[in-house]
C-alpha positions as CSV (number, residue, x, y, z in Angstrom):
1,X,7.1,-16.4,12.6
2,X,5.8,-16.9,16.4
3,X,6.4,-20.3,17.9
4,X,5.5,-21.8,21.0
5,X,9.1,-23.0,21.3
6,X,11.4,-20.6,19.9
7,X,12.6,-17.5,21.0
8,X,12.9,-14.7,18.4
9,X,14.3,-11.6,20.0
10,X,15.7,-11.7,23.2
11,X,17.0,-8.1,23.6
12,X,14.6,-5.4,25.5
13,X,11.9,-4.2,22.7
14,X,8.6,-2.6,22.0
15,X,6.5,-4.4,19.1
16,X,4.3,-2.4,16.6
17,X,1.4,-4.6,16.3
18,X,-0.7,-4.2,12.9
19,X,-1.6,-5.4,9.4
20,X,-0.6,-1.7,8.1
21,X,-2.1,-2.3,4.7
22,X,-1.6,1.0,2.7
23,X,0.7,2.8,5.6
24,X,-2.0,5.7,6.3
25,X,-1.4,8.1,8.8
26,X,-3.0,6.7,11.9
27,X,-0.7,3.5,11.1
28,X,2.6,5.9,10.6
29,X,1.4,7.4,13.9
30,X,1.7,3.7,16.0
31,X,4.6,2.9,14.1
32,X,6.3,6.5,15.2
33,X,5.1,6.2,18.9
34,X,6.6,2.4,18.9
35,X,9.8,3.6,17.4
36,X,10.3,6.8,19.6
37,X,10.2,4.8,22.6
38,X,12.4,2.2,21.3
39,X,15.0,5.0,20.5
40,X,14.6,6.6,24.3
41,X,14.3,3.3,25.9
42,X,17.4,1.8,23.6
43,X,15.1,-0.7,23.1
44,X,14.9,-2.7,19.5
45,X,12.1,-1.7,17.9
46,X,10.2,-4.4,15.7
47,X,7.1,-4.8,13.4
48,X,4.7,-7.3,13.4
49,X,2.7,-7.9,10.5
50,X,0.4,-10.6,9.3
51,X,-0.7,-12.6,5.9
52,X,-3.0,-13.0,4.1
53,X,-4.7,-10.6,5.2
54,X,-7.0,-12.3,7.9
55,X,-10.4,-11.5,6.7
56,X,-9.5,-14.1,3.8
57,X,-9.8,-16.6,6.4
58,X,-12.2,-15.8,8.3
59,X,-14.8,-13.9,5.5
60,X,-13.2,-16.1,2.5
61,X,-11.8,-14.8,-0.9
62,X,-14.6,-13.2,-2.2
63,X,-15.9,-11.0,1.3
64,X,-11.8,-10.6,2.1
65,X,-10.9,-6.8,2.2
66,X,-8.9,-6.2,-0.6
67,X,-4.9,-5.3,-0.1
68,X,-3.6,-1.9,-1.1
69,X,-0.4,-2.5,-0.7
70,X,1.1,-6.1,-1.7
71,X,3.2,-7.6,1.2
72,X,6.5,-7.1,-0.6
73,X,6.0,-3.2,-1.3
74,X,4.6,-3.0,2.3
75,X,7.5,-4.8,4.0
76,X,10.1,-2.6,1.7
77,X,8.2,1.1,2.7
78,X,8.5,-0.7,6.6
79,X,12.0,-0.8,6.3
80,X,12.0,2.6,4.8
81,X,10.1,4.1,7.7
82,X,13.1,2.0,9.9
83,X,12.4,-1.2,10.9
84,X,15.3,-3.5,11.1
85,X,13.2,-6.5,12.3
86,X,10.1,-7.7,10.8
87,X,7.6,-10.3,11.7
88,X,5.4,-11.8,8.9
89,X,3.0,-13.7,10.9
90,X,1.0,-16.5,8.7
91,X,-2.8,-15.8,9.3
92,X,-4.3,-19.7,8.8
93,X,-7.4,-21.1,10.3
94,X,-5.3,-22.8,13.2
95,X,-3.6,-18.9,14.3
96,X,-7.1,-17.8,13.8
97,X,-8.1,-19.8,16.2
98,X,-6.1,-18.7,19.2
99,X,-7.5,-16.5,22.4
100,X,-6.2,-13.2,23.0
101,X,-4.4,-14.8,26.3
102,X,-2.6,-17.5,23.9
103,X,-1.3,-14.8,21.7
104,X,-0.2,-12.9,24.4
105,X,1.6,-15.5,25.8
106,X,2.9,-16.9,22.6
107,X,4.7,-13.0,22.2
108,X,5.7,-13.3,25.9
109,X,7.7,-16.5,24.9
110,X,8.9,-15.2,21.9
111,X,9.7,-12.1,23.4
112,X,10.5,-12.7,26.7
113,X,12.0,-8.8,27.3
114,X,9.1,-7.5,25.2
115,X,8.3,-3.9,27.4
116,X,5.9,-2.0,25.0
117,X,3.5,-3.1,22.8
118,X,1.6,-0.5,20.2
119,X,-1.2,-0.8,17.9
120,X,-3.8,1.0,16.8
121,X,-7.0,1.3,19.0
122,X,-9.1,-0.4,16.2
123,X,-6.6,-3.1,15.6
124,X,-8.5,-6.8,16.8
125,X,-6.7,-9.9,17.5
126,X,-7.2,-13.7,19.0
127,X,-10.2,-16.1,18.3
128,X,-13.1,-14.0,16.5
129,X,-11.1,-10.9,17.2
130,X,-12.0,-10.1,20.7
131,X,-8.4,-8.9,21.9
132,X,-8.4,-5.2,21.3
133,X,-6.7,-1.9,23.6
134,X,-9.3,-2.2,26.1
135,X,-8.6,-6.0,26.8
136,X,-5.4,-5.1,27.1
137,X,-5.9,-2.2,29.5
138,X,-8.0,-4.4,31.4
139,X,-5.4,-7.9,31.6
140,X,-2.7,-5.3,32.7
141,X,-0.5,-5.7,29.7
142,X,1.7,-3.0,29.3
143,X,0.8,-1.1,25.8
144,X,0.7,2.1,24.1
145,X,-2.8,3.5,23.4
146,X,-3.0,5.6,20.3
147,X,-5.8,7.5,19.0
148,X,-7.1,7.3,15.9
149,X,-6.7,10.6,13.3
150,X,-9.1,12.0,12.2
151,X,-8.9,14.0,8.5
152,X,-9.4,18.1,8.6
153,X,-13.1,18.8,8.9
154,X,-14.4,15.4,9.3
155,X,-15.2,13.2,11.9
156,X,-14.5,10.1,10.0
157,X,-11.2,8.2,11.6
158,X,-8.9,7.2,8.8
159,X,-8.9,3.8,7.9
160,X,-7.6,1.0,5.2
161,X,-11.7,0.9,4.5
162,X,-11.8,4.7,3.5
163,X,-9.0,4.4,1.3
164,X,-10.0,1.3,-0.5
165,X,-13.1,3.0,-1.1
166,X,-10.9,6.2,-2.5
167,X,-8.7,3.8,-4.7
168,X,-12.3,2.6,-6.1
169,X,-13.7,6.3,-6.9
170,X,-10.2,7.5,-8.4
171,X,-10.7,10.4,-5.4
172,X,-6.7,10.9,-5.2
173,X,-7.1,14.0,-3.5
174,X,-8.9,12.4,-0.1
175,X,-5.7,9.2,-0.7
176,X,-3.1,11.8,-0.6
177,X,-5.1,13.2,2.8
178,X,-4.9,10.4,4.1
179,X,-1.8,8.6,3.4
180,X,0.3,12.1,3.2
181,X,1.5,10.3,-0.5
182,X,0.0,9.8,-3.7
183,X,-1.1,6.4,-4.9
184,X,1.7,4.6,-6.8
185,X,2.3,1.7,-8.6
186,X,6.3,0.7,-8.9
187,X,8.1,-2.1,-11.2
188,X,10.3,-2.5,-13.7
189,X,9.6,-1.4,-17.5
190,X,8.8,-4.4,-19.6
191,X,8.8,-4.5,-23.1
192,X,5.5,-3.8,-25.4
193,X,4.0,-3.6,-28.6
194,X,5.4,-0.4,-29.5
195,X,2.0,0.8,-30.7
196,X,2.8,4.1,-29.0
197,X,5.8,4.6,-31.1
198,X,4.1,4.5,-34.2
199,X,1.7,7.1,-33.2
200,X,3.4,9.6,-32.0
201,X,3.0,8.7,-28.4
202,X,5.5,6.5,-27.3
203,X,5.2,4.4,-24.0
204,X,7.1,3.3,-20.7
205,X,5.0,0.3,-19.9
206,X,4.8,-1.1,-16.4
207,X,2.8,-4.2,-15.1
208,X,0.4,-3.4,-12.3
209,X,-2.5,-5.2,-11.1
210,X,-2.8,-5.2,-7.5
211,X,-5.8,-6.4,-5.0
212,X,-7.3,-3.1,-4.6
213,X,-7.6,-1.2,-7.8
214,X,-8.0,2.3,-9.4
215,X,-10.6,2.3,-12.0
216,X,-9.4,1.9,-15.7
217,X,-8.4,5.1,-17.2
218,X,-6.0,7.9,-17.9
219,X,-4.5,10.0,-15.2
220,X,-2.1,12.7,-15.2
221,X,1.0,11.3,-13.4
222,X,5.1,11.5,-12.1
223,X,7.0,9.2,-12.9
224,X,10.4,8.1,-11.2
225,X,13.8,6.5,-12.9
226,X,14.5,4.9,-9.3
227,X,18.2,4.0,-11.0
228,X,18.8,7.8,-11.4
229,X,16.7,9.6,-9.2
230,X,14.9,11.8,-12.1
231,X,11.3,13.0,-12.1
232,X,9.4,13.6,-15.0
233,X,5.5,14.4,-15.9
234,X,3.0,13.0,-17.8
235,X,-0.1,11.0,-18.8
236,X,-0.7,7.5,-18.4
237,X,-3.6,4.8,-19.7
238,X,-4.3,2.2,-16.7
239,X,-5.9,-0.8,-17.9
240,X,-5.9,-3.6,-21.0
241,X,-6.1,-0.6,-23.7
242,X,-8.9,-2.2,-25.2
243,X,-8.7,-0.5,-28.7
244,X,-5.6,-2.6,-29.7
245,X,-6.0,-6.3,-29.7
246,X,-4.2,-7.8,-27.2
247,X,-3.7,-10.0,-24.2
248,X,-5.9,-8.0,-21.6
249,X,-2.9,-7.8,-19.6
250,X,-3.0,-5.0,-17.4
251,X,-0.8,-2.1,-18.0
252,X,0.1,1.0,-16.5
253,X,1.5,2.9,-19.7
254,X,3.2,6.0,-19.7
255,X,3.9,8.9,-22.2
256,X,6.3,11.4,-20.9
257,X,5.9,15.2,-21.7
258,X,9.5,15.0,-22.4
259,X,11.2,12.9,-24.9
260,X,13.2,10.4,-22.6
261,X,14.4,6.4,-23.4
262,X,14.3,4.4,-20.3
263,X,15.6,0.6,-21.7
264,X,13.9,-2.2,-20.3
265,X,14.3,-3.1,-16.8
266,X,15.0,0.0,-15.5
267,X,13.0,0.7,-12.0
268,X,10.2,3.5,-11.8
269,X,7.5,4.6,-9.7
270,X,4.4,6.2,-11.3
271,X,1.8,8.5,-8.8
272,X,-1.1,8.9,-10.2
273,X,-1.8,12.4,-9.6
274,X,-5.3,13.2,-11.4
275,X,-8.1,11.1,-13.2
276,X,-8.8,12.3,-16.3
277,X,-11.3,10.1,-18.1
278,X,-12.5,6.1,-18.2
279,X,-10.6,4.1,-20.4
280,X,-12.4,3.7,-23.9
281,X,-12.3,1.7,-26.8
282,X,-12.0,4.2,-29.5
283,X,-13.1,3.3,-33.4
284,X,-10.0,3.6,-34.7
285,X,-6.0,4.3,-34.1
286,X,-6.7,7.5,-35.2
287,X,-9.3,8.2,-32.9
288,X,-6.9,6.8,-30.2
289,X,-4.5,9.6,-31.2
290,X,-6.9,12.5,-31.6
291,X,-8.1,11.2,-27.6
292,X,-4.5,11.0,-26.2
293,X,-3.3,14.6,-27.3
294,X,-6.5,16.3,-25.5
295,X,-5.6,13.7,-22.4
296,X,-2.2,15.3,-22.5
297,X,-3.8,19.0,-22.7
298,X,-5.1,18.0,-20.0
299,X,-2.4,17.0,-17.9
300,X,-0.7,20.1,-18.5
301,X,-3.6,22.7,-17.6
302,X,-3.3,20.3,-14.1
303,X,0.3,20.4,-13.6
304,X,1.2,24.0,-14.5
């Protein structure tokens, strides 16, 4: 966390500046250009991130754009993407408060050999976000200036927005475009009602209700085994599954096209590769039945 006081890295490095909700690839792109000249400079090469997201401070709760990607998944696919040193920045009323020269300076001290500094050219920072590239450019701070990407055949720029609004319609297909990955959710398999069993469809049941959420339904889906590094296919019900009486607790559940026991506990990763219908609360379990085989017909005529 910055301090006026402390010094955090004192080693020659460039700083990727950003929230980075969702990782999309005009994010990917600053995080690239950041770590490419790191690696030529043999510089350290660090990310610096911030939560809550600030727009629950300075909109409140309910105006707050909604995160795609919760801050533990985000930091993880960071490290993935190879950052050794991250910076989670707490966004409170007394940060948000702060001039673009303060935060500036507060980097320079905690950073005293910082050389680079990249970000996104719609990336705002300091009191009522007035720090942005051009303020930069203009203070004679040295940073990199990145364009933003636009998607094939539109003139749209990518952006946490556009995908938030994709997550909302279920549009996988512009996600994917975006993000160059399809929308996951990732856990560990918890234990259920076994409901599944009993009908013939058995389930691999994992809990997943983040900010920003895909409407209630059944998809056609992959599913990992993290602990083995399988893949397998299928259709999945995300929602409360409001025919059986339960909790309301949102699921993600899964019934393989193959016949495979994953035990409690054990790590996946399901990407939801193609909405299939609204979830529905059908009459009867027979009904239910009867609804999931077509869902799986489905799911195959996609997949093959």
């Amino acid at each position: 966390m910055l301090s006026a006081d402390k010094i955090i890295e004192k080693k020659k490095c460039v700083i990727a500046m950003g929230i980075f909700d969702s990782l999309h690839s005009g994010h990917l792109k600053v995080l690239n250009k950041a770590k490419i000249f790191a690696e030529k400079n043999n510089y350290e090469f660090i990310v610096l991130t911030f939560d809550p997201h600030p727009t629950k401070i300075t909109k409140g709760i309910k105006e707050a754009s909604r995160l795609i990607l919760p801050l533990e998944l985000r930091l993880d696919m960071l490290k993935e993407f190879g950052a050794k040193k991250i910076i989670v920045q707490k966004f409170d009323k007394k940060f948000s408060k702060i001039s673009p020269d303060e935060f500036i300076n507060l980097l320079m001290k905690n950073f005293p050999n910082l050389r680079a500094l990249a970000m996104g050219e719609n990336f705002r920072f300091g009191k009522n976000a007035t720090g942005d590239v051009k303020w930069l450019n203009k203070n004679n701070k040295h940073i990199k200036i990145l364009s933003a990407i636009n998607l094939q055949n539109s003139k749209k720029t990518i952006s946490s927005s556009r995908l938030r609004i994709a997550i909302a319609k279920a549009d996988l297909k512009s996600f994917k475009q975006m993000t160059k990955r399809d929308y996951f959710a990732i856990g560990k398999v918890i234990s259920g009602k076994k409901l599944g069993r009993k009908i013939g469809f058995p389930t691999l049941n994992l809990s997943w209700n983040p900010e920003c959420k895909l409407p209630y339904g059944v998809y056609a889906v992959k599913l990992e085994n993290l602990n083995s590094k399988r893949e397998y296919f299928g259709v999945a019900n995300y929602g409360i599954s409001p025919t059986i009486d339960n909790d309301k607790k949102v699921l993600v559940e899964t019934n393989l096209f193959e016949n495979v026991k994953f035990g409690v506990g054990t790590t996946i990763k399901v990407s939801f590769l193609k909405f299939l219908r609204t979830e529905k609360k059908f009459s009867s379990l027979e009904s239910l039945k009867k609804a999931i085989a077509i869902d799986k017909e489905k799911a195959l005529r996609f997949l093959s």
